[in-house]
C-alpha positions as CSV (number, residue, x, y, z in Angstrom):
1,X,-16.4,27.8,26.2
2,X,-18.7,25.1,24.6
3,X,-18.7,27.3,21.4
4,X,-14.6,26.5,21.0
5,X,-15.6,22.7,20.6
6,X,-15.6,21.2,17.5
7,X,-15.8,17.7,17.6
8,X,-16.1,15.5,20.8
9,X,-14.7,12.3,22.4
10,X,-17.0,10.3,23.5
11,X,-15.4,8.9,27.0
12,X,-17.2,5.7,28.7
13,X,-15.8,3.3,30.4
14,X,-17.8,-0.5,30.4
15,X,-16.1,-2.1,33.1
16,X,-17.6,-4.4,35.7
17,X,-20.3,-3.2,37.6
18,X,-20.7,0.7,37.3
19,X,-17.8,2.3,37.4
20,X,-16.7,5.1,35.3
21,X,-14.6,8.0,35.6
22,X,-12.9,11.0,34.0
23,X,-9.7,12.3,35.5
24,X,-8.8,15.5,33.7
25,X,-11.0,18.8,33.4
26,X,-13.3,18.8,30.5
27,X,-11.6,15.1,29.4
28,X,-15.0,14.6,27.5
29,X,-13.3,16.6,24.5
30,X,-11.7,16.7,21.6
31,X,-11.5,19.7,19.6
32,X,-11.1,19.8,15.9
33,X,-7.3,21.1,15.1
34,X,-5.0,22.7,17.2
35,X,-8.1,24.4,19.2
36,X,-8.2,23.4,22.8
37,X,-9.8,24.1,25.8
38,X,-7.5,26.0,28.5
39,X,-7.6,23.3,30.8
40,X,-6.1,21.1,28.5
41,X,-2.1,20.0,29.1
42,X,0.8,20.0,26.2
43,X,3.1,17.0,26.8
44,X,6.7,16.8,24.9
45,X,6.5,13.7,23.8
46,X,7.9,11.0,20.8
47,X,5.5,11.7,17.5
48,X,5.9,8.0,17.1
49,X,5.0,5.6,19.9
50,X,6.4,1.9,19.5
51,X,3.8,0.5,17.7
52,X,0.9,1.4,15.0
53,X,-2.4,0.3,15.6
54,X,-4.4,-1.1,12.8
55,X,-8.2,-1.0,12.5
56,X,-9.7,-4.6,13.4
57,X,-6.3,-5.8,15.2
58,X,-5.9,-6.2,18.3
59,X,-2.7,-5.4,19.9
60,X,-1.7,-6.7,22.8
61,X,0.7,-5.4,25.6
62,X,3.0,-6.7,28.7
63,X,2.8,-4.0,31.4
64,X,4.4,-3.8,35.1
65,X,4.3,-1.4,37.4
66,X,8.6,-1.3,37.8
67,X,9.6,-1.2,34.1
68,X,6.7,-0.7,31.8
69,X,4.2,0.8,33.6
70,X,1.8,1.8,29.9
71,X,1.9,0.9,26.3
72,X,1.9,3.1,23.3
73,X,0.2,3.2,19.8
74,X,-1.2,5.7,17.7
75,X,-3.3,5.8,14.3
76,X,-4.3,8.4,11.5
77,X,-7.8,9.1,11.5
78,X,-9.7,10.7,8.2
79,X,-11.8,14.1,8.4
80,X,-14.7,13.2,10.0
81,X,-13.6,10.1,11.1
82,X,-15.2,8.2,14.1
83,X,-13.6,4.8,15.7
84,X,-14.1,3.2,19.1
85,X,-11.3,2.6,21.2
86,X,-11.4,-0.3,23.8
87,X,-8.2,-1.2,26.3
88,X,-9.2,-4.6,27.9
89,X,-7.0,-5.8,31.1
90,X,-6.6,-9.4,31.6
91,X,-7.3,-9.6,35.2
92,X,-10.9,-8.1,35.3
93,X,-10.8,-6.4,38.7
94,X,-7.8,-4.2,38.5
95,X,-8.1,-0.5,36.9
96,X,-7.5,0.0,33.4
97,X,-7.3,3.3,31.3
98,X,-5.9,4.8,28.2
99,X,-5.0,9.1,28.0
100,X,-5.5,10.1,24.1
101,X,-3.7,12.5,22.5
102,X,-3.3,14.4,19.3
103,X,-0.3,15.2,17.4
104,X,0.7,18.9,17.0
105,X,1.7,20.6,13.9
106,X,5.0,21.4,16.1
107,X,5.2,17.2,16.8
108,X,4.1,17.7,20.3
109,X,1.0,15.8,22.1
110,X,-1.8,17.3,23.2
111,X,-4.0,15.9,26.0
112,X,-6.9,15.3,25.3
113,X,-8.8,13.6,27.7
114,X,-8.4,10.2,29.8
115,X,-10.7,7.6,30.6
116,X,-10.4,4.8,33.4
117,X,-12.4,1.7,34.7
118,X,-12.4,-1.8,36.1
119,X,-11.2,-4.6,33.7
120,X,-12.0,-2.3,30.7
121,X,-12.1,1.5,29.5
122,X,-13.4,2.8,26.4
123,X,-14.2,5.6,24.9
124,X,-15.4,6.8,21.1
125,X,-13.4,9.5,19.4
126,X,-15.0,12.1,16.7
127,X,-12.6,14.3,14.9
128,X,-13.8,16.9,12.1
129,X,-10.2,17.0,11.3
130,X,-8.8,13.6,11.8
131,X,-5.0,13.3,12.2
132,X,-2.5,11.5,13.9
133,X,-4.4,10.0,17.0
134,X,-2.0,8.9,20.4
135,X,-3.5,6.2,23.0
136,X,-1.3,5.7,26.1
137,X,-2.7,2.3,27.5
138,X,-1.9,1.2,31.3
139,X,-3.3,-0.7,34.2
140,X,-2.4,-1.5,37.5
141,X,-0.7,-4.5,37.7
142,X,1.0,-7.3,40.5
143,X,4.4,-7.6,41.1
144,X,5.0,-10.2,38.0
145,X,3.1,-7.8,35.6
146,X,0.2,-8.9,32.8
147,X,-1.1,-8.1,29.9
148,X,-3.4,-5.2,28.4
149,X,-5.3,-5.3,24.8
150,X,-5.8,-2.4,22.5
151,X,-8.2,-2.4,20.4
152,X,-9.6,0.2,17.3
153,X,-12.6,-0.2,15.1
154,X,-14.5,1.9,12.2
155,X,-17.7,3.6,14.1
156,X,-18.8,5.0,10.5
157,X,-21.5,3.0,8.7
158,X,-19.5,3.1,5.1
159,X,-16.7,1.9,7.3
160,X,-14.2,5.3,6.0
161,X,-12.2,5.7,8.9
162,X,-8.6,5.5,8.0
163,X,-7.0,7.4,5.4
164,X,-4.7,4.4,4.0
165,X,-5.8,0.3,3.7
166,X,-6.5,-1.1,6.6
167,X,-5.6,-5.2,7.1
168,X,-7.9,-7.1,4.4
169,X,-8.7,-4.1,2.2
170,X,-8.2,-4.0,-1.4
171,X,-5.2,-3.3,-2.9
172,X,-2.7,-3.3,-6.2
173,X,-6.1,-3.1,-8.7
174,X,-8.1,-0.6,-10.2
175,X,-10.0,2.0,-7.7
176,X,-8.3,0.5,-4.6
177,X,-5.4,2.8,-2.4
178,X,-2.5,2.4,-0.9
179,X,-1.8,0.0,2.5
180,X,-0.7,1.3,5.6
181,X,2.5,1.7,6.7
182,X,4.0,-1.3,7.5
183,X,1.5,-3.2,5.6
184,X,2.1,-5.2,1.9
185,X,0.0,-6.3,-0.8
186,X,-0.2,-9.7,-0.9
187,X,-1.6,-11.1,-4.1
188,X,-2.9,-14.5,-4.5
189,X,-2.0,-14.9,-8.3
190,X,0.1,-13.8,-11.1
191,X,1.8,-11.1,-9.0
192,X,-1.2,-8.6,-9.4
193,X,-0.6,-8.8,-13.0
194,X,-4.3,-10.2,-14.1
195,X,-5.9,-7.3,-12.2
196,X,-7.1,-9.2,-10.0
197,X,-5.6,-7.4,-6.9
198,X,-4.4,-8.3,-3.4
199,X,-5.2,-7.6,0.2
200,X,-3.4,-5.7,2.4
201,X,-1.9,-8.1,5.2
202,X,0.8,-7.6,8.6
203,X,4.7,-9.0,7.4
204,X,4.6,-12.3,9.9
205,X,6.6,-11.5,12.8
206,X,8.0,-15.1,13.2
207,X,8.4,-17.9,10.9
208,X,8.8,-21.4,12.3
209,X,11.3,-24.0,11.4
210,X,10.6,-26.1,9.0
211,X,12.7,-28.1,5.9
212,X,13.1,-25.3,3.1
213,X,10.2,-25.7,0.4
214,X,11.8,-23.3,-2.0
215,X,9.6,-20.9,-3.8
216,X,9.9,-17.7,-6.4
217,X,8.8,-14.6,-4.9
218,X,7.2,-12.1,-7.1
219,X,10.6,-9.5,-6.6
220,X,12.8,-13.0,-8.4
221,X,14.3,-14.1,-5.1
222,X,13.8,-17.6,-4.2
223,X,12.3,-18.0,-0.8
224,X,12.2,-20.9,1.9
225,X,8.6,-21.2,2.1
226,X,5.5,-18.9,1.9
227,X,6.0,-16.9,5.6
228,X,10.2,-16.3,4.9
229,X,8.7,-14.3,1.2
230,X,6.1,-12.7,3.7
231,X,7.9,-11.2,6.4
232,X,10.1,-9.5,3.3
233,X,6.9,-8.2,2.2
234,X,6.8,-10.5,-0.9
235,X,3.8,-12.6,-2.4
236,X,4.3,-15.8,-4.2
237,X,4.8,-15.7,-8.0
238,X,5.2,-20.2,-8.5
239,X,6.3,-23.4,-6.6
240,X,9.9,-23.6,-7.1
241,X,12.8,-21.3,-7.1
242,X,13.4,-18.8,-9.4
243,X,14.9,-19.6,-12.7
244,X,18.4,-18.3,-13.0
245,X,19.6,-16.1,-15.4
246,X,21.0,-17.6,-18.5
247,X,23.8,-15.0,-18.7
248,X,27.6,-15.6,-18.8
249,X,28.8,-15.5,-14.9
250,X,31.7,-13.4,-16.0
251,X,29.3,-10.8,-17.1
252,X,26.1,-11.3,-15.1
253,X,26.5,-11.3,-11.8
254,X,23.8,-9.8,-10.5
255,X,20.4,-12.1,-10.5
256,X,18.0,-9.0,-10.8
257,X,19.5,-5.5,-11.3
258,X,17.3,-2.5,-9.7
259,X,18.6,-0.1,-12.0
260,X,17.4,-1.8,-15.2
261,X,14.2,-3.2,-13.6
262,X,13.0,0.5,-12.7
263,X,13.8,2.1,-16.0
264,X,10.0,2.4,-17.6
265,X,9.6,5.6,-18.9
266,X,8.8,5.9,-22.4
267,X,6.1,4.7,-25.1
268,X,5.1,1.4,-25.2
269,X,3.3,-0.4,-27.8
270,X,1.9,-3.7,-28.5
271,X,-0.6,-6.1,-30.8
272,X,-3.0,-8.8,-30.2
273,X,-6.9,-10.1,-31.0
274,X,-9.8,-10.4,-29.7
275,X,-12.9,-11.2,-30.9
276,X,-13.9,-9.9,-34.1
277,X,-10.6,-7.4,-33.6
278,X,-7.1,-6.4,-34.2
279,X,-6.1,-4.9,-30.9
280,X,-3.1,-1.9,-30.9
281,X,-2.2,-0.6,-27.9
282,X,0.0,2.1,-27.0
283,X,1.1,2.9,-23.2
284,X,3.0,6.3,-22.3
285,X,4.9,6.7,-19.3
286,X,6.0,9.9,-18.3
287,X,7.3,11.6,-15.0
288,X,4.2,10.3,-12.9
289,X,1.4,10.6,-15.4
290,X,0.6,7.7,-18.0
291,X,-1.9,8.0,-21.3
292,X,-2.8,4.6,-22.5
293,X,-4.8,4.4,-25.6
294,X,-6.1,1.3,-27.7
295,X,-7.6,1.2,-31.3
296,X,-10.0,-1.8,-32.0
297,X,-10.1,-2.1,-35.6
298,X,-12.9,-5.0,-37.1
299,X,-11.1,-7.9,-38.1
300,X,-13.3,-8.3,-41.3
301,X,-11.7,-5.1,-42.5
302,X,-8.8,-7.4,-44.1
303,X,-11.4,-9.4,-45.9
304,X,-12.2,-9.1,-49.6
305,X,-14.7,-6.5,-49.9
306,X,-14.1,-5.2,-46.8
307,X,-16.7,-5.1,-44.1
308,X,-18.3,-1.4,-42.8
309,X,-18.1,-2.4,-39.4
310,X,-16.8,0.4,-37.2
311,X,-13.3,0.6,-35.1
312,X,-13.9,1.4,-31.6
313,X,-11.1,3.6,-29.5
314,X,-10.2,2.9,-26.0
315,X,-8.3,5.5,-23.9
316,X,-7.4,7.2,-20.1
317,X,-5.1,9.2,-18.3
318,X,-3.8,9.7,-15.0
319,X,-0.7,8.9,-13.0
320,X,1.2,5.8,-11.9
321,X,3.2,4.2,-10.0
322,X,6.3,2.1,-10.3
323,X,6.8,-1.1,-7.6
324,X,10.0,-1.8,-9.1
325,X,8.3,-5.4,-9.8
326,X,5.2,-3.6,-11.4
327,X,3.6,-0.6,-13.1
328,X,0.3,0.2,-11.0
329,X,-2.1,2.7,-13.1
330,X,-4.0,5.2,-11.2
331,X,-6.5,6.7,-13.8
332,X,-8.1,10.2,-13.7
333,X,-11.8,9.6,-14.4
334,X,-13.3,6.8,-13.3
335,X,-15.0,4.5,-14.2
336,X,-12.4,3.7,-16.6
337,X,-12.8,1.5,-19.5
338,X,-13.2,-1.9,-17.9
339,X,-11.2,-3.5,-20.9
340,X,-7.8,-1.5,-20.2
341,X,-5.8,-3.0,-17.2
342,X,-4.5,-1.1,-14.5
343,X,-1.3,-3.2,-13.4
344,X,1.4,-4.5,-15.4
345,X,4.5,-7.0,-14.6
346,X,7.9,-6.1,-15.5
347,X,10.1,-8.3,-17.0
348,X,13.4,-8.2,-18.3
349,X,16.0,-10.4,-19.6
350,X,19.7,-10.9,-19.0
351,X,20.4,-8.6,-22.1
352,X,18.3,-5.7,-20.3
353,X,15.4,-6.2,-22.7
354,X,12.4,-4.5,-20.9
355,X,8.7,-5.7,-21.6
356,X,5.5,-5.2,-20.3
357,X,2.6,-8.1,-19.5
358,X,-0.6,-8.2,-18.6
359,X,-3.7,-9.3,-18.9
360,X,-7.3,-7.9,-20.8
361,X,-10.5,-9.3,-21.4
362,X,-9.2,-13.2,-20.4
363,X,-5.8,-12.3,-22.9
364,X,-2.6,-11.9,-22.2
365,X,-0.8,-8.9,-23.3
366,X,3.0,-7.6,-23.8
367,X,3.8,-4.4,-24.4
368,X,7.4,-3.5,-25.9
369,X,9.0,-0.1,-25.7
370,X,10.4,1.9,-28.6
371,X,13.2,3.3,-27.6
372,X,13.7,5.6,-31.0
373,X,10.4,7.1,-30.5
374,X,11.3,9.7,-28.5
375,X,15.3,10.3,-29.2
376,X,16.2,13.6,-32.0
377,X,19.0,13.4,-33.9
378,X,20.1,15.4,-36.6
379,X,18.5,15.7,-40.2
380,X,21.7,13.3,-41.7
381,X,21.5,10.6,-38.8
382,X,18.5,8.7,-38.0
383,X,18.1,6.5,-34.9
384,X,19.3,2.5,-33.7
385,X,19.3,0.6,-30.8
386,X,22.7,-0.5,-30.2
387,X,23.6,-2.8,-27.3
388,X,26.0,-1.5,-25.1
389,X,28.5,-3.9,-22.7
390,X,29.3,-3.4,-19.6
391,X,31.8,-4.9,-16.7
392,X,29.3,-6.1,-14.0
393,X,25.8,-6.8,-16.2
394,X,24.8,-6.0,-19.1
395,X,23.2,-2.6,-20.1
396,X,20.2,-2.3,-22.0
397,X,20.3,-1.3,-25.3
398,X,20.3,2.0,-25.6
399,X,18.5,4.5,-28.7
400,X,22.1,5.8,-30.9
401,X,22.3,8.4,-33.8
402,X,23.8,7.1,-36.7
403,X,24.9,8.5,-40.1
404,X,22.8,7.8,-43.0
């Protein structure tokens, strides 16, 4: 039967004094996959408890005995992923346990094993698999009820637990992954635009009263104060609200227009210097995968003689990702050039002029699109960018054939 195992739970419980037990056959297992040992029980239950668990945060619980008599959370775990789960009780004397499951290809729970002790149980979990892990929390309780604590942390030394960013990782610059669910990225400056990054951070569940200090969020909504922008998931772009639109109210009505401000596909190019060079850039965007190439080209070349100095040529590939605020570049091979930015802001105007900015090497960039580059038309016609109107807001110009 030991031969079936493939990874192991861990099951101790530190309570006071020395007491430990395990309630369920061969509850000292978990098995990699869908492999179990016979003894082990299929429960029917909701894929999704109330609330997910995040590593380093601990949750706590009201229990009673009448009406709530456990708590549920659950967490994904990585392939070889090891954590240590701990549910503290707040009277010390009464029992406390936790039953952990594993989600099912068909959605149901497996059992896999249960641990119980006084004040405290805890237990570490191994999985060779990893997967969606299920911890059913309870405790006896008096009549008024109390409260329980949940609590998950890494085991693993390089601290590679969870398959998504935990609260206070990285996030929103180059080589860093997505949040969790239910997590943002909140950015300290310039929206993520200066490549900085953000960390991911828990949308505050309450805000408290206070007189409205109106700031701009980094979507262009005008917030009252710092925790109303982050319970919307939103990080602070300035002090102040947002600037409104300079359009004509009869045909801008709309302060920021979803449509326009996701439309990014195409080339874009751009200019700039740095020193000792004439920078051109050129970004394309294209169904999910991006090129972005930039030629350096010596600035003495424009002298008279010119110089022998040599250009220099910049480039990667890989996919991205549109925020709808910004354009987050996930490149192939890494390390990337460490000039080249990963993140760029959108903006756009009330005409429906799109541009790209960022920031390289300490200087700000923008990138403009061409919207000819890419449009045919026949060998009499050649291409223009003719502004179209519209009712509600106005369109953005959009790449026409026109007769010689």
């Amino acid at each position: 039967m030991r031969a079936l195992l493939l990874s192991a739970l861990v099951v101790a419980a530190a309570a006071v004094g020395a007491c430990t037990s395990t309630v369920v056959d061969n509850a000292a297992v978990i098995v990699d996959g869908d492999a179990t040992d016979e003894s082990a029980v299929t429960y029917q239950a909701p894929t999704q408890p109330s609330n997910r668990i995040y590593y380093g945060v601990p949750v706590g619980a009201y229990i009673s005995a009448a009406t709530i008599p456990s708590h549920w959370v659950h967490f994904d775990l990585l392939p070889r992923g090891k954590v240590d789960l701990v549910v503290d009780h707040e009277d010390g004397r009464r029992r406390t346990g936790m039953r952990v499951y594993r989600v099912n290809p068909t959605g149901s729970l497996r059992l896999l094993g249960e641990v119980s002790g006084r004040g405290r149980a805890s237990s570490r979990i191994e999985s060779r698999a990893g997967g969606t892990i299920v911890v059913e929390a309870f405790g006896t309780t008096p009549r008024g009820g109390s409260t329980i604590t949940i609590t998950v942390d890494c085991a693993r030394r390089d601290g590679q637990c969870a398959p998504l960013g935990q609260p206070g990782a990285t996030c929103g610059t180059r080589g860093a992954g997505q949040c969790d669910d239910g997590l943002y990225c909140d950015f300290d400056a310039m929206c993520g635009a200066d490549d900085r990054g953000g960390s991911c951070s828990m949308h505050p569940v309450v805000c408290s009263r206070m007189a409205c200090v109106e700031l701009c969020g980094c979507d262009g909504q005008t917030y009252c104060g710092e925790c109303a922008a982050n319970m919307a998931g939103v990080s602070i772009a300035h002090e102040g609200a947002c600037e409104a639109p300079v359009c004509d109210p009869s045909v801008y009505e709309m302060v920021k227009d979803e449509v326009l401000n996701t439309r990014v596909n195409g080339v874009w190019t751009g200019t700039g210097l740095t020193t000792g060079y004439d920078v051109n850039s050129t970004l394309r965007l294209n169904d999910g995968d991006f090129s972005y190439e930039q030629t350096w080209n010596p600035t003495c070349l424009r002298s008279d003689p010119p110089c022998r100095q040599a250009s220099r040529l910049l480039s990667m590939v890989g996919g991205w990702n549109n925020t709808a605020t910004s354009v987050q570049l996930t490149p192939e091979v890494q390390p990337a050039p460490e000039q080249l930015a990963w993140s760029f802001t959108i903006v756009q105007n009330c005409e429906g002029d799109v541009r790209l900015r960022t920031t390289e090497m300490g200087e700000e960039r923008e990138l403009t699109r061409d919207l000819c580059a890419d449009h045919s038309c026949g060998d009499d016609e050649h291409c223009e960018v003719v502004p179209v109107m519209c009712i509600q807001a106005p369109c953005p110009p959009q790449p026409t054939c026109v007769a010689n």
